[in-house]
Jmol script that loads the backbone (N, CA, C; Angstrom):
load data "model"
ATOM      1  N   UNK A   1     119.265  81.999  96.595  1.00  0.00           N
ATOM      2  CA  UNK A   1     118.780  82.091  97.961  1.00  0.00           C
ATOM      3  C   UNK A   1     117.441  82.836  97.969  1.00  0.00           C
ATOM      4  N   UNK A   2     116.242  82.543  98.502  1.00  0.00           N
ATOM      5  CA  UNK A   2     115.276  82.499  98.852  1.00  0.00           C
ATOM      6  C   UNK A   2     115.119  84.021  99.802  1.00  0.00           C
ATOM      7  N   UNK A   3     114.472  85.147  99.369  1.00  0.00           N
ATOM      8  CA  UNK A   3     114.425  86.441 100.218  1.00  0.00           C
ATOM      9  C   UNK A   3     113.446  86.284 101.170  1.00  0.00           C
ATOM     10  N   UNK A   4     113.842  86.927 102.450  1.00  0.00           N
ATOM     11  CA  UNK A   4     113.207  87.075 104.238  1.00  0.00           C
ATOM     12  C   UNK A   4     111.567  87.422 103.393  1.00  0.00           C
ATOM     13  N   UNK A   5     110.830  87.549 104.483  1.00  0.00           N
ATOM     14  CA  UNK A   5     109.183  87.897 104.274  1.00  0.00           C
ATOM     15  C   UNK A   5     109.531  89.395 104.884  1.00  0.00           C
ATOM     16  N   UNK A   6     110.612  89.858 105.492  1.00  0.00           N
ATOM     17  CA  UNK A   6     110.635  91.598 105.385  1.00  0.00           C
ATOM     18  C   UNK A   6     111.036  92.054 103.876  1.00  0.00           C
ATOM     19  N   UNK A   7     111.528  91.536 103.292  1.00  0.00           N
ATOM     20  CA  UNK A   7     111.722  92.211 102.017  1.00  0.00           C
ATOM     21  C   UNK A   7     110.831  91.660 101.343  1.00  0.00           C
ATOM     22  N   UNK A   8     109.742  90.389 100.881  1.00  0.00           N
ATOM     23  CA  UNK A   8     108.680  90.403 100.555  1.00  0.00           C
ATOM     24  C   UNK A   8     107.730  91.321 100.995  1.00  0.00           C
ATOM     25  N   UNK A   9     107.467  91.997 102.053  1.00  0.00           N
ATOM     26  CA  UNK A   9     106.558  92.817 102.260  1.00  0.00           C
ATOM     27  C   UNK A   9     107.032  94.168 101.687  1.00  0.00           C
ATOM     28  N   UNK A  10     108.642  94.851 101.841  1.00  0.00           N
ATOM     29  CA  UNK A  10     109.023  96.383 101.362  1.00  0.00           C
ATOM     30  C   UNK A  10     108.351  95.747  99.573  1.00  0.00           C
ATOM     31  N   UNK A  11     108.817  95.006  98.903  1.00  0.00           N
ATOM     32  CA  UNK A  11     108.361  94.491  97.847  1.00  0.00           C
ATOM     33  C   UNK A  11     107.158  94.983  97.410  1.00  0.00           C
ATOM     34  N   UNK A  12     106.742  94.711  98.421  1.00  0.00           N
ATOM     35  CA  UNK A  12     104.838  94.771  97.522  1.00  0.00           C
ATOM     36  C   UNK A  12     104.678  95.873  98.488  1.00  0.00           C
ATOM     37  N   UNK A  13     104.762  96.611  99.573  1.00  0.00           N
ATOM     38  CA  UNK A  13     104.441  97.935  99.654  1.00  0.00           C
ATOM     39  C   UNK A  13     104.830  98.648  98.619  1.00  0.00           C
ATOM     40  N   UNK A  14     105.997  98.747  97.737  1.00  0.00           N
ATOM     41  CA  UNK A  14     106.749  99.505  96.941  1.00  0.00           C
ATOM     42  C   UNK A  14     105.710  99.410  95.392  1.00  0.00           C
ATOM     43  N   UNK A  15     105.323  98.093  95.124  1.00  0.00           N
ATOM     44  CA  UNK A  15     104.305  98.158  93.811  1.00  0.00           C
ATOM     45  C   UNK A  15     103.230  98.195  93.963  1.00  0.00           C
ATOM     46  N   UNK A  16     102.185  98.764  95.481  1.00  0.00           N
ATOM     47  CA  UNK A  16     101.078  98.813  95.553  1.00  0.00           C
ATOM     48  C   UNK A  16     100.668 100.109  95.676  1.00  0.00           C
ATOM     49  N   UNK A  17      99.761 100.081  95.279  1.00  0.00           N
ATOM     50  CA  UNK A  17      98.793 101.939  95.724  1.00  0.00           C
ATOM     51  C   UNK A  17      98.134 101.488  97.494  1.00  0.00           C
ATOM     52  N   UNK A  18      98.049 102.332  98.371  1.00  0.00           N
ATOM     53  CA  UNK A  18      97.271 102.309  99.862  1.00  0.00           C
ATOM     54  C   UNK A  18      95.457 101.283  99.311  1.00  0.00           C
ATOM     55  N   UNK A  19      95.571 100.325 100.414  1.00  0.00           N
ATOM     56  CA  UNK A  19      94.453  99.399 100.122  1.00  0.00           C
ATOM     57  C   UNK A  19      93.490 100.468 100.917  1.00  0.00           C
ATOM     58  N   UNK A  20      92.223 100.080 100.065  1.00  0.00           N
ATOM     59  CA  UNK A  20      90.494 100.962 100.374  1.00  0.00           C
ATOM     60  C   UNK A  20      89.986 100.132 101.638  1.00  0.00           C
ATOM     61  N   UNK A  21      90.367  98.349 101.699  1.00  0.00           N
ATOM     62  CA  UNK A  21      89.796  97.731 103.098  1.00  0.00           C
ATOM     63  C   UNK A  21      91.116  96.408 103.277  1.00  0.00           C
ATOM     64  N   UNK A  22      90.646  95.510 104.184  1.00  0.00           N
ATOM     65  CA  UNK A  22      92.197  95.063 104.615  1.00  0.00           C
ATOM     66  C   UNK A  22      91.651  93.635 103.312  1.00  0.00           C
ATOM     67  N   UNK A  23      90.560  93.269 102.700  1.00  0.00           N
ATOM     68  CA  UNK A  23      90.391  92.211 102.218  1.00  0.00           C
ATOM     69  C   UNK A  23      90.360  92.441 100.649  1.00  0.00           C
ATOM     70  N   UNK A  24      91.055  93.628 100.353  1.00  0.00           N
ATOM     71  CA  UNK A  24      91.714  94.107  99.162  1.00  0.00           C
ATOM     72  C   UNK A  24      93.171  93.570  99.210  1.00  0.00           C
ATOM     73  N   UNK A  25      93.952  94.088 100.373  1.00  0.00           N
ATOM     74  CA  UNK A  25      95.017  94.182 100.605  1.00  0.00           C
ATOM     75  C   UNK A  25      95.694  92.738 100.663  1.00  0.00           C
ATOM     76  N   UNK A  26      94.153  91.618 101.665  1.00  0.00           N
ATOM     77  CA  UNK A  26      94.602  90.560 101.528  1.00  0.00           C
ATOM     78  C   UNK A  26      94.777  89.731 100.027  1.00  0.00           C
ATOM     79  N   UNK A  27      94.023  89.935  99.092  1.00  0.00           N
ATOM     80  CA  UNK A  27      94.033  89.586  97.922  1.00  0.00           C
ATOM     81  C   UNK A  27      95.346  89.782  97.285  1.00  0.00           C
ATOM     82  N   UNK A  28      95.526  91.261  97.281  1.00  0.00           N
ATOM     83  CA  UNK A  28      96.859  91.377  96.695  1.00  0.00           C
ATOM     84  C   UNK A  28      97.999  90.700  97.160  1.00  0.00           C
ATOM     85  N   UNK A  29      98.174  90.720  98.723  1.00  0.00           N
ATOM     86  CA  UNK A  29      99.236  89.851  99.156  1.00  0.00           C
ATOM     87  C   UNK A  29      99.652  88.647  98.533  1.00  0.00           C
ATOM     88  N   UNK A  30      98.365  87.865  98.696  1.00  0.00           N
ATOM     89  CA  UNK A  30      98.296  86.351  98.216  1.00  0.00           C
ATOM     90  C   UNK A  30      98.898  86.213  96.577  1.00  0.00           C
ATOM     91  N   UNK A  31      98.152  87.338  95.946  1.00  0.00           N
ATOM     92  CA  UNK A  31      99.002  87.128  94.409  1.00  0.00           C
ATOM     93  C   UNK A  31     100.286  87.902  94.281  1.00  0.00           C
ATOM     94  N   UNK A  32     100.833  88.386  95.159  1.00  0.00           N
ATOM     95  CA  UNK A  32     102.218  89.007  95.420  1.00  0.00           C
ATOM     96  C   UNK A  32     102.730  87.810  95.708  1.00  0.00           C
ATOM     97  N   UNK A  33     102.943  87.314  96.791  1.00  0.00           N
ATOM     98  CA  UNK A  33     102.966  85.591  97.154  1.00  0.00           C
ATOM     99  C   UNK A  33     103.736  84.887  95.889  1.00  0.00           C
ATOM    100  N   UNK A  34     102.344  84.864  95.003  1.00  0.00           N
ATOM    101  CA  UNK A  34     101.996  84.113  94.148  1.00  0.00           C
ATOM    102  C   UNK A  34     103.200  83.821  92.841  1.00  0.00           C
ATOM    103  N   UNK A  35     103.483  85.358  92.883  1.00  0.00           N
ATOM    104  CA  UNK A  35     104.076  85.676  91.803  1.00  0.00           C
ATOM    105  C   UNK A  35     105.544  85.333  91.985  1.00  0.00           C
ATOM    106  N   UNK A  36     105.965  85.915  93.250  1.00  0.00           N
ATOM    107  CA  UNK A  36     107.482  85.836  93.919  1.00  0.00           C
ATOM    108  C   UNK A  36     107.884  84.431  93.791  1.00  0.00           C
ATOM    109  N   UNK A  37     106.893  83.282  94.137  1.00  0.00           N
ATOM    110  CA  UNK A  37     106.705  82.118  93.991  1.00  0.00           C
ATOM    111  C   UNK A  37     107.269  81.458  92.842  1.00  0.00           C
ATOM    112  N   UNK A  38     106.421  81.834  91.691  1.00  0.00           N
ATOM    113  CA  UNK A  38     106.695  81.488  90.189  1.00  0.00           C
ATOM    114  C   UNK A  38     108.320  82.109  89.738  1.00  0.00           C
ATOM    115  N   UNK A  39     108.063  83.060  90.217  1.00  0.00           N
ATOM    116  CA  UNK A  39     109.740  83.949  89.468  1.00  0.00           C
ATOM    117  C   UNK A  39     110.612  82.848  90.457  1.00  0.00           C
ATOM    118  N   UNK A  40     110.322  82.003  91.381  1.00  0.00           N
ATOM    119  CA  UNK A  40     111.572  81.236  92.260  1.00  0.00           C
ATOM    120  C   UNK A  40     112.626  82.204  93.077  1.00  0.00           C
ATOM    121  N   UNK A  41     111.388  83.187  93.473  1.00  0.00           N
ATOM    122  CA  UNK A  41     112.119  84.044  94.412  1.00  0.00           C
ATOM    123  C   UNK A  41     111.756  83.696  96.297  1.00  0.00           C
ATOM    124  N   UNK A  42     110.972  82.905  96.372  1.00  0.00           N
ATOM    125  CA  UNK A  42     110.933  82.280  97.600  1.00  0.00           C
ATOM    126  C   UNK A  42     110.782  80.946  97.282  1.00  0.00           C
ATOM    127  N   UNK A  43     110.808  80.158  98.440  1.00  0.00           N
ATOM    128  CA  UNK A  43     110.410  78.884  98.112  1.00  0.00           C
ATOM    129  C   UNK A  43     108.821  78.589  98.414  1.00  0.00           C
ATOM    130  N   UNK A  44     108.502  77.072  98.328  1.00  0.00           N
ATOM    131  CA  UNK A  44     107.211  77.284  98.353  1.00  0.00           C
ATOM    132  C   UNK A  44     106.608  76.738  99.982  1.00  0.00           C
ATOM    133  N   UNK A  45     107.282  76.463 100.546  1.00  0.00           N
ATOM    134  CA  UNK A  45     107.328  76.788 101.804  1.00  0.00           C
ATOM    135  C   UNK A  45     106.899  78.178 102.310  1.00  0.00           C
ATOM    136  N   UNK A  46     107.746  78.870 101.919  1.00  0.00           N
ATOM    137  CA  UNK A  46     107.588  80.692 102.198  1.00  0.00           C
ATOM    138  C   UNK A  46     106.161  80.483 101.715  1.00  0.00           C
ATOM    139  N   UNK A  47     105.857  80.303 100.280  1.00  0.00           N
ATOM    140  CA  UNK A  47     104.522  80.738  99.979  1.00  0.00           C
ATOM    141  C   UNK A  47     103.780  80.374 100.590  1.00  0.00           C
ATOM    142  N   UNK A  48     103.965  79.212 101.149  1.00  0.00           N
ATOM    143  CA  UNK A  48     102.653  78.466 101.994  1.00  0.00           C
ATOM    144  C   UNK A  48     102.689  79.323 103.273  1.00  0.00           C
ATOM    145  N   UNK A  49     103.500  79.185 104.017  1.00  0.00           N
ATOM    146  CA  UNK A  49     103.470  79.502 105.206  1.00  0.00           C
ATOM    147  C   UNK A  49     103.721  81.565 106.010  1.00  0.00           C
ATOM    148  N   UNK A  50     103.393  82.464 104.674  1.00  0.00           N
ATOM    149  CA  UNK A  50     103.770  83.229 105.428  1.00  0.00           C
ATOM    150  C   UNK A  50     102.214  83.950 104.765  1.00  0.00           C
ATOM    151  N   UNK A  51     101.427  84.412 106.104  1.00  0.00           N
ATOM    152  CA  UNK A  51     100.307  84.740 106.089  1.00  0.00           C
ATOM    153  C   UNK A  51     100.493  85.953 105.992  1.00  0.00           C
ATOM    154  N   UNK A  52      99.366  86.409 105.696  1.00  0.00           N
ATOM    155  CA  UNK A  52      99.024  88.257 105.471  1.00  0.00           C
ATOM    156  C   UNK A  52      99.730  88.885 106.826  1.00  0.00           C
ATOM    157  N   UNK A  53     100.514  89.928 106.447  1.00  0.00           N
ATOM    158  CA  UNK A  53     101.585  90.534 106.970  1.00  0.00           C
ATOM    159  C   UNK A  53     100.533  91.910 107.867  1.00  0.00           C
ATOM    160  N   UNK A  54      99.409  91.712 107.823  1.00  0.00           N
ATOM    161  CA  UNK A  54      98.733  92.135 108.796  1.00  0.00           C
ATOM    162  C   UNK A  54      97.338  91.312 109.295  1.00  0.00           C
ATOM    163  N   UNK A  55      96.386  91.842 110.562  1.00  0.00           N
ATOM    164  CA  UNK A  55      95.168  91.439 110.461  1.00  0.00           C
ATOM    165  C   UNK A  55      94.056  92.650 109.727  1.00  0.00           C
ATOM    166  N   UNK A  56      92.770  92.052 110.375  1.00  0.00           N
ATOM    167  CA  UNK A  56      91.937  93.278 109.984  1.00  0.00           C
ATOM    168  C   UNK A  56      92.055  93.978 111.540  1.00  0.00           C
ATOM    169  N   UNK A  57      92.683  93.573 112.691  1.00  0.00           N
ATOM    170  CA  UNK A  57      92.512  94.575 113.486  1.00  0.00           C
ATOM    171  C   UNK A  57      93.630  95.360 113.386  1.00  0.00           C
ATOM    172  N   UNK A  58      94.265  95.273 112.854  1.00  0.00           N
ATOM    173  CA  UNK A  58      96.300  96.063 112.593  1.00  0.00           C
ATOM    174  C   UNK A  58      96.204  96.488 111.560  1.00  0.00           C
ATOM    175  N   UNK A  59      94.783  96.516 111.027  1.00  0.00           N
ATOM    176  CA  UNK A  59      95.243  97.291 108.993  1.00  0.00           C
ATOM    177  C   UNK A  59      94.952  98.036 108.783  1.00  0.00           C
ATOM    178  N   UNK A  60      94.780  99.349 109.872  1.00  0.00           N
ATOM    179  CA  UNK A  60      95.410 100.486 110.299  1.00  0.00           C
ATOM    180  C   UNK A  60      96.498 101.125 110.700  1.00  0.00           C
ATOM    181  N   UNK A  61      97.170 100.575 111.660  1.00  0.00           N
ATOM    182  CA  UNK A  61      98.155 100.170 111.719  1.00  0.00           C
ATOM    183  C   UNK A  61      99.485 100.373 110.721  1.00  0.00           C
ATOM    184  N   UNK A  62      99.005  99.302 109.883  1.00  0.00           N
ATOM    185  CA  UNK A  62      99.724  99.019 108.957  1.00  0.00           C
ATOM    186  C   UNK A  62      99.823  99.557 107.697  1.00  0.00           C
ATOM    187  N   UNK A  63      98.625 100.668 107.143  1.00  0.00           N
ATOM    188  CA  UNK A  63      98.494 101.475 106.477  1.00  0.00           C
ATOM    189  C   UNK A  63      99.047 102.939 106.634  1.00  0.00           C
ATOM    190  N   UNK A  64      99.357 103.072 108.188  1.00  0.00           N
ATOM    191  CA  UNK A  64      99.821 104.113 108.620  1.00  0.00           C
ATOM    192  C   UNK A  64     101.195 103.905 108.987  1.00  0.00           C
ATOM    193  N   UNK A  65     101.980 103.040 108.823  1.00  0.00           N
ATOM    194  CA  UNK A  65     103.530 102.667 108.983  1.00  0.00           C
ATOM    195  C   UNK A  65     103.818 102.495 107.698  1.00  0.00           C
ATOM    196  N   UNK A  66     103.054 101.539 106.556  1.00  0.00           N
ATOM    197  CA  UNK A  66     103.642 101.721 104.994  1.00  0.00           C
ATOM    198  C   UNK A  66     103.343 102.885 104.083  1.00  0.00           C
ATOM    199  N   UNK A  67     102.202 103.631 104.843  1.00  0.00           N
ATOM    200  CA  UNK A  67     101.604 104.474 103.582  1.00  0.00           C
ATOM    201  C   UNK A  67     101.372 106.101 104.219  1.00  0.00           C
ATOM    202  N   UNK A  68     101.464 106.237 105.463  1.00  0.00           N
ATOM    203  CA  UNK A  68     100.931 106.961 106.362  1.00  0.00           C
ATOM    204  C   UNK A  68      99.853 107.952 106.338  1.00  0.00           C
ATOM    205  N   UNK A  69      98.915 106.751 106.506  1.00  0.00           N
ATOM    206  CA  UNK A  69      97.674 107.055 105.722  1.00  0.00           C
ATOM    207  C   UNK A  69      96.531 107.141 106.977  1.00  0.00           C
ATOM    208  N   UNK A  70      97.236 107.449 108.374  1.00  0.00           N
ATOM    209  CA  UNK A  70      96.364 107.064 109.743  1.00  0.00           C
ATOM    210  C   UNK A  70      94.852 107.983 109.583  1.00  0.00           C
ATOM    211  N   UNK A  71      94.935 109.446 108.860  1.00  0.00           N
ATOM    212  CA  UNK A  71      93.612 109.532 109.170  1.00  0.00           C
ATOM    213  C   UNK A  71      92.466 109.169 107.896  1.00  0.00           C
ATOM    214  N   UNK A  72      93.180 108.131 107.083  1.00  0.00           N
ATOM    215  CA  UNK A  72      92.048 107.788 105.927  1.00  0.00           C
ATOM    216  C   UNK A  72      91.553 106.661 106.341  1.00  0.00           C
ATOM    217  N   UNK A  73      92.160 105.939 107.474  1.00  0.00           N
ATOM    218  CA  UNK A  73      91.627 104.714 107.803  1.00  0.00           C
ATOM    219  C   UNK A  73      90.833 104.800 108.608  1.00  0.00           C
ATOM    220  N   UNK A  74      90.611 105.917 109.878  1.00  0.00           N
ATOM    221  CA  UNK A  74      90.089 105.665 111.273  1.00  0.00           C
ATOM    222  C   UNK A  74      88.679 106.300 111.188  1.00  0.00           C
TER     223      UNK A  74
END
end "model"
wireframe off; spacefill off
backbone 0.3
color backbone group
């Protein structure tokens, strides 16, 4: 069985260091993606269809809910 995109994301919060801008972060996603993909831990549906788990206007936000990192971002 194929894991939710909430536990793809605890996933790769858990093996990443806090991203420097959100088009770091997007990179990594995509080869997080990538990888989960190959191991046949999602399908490729999932891979296709589940976009960066933030924007650039929320990746503050989102640095400060996974990493709580609110005043390195603002």
């Amino acid at each position: 069985m194929a894991m939710n995109k909430n536990d793809a994301i605890q996933g790769f919060v858990s093996n990443n260091k806090p991203f420097s801008d959100y088009w770091e972060m997007q990179l990594a996603w995509t080869c997080h993606m990538d990888w989960l993909f190959s191991e046949h831990m999602i399908t490729e549906r999932q891979c296709q269809n589940w976009g960066n788990p933030c924007t650039p206007e929320t990746f503050k936000r989102w640095c400060n809910k996974w990493y709580g990192l609110r005043s390195n971002y603002e």
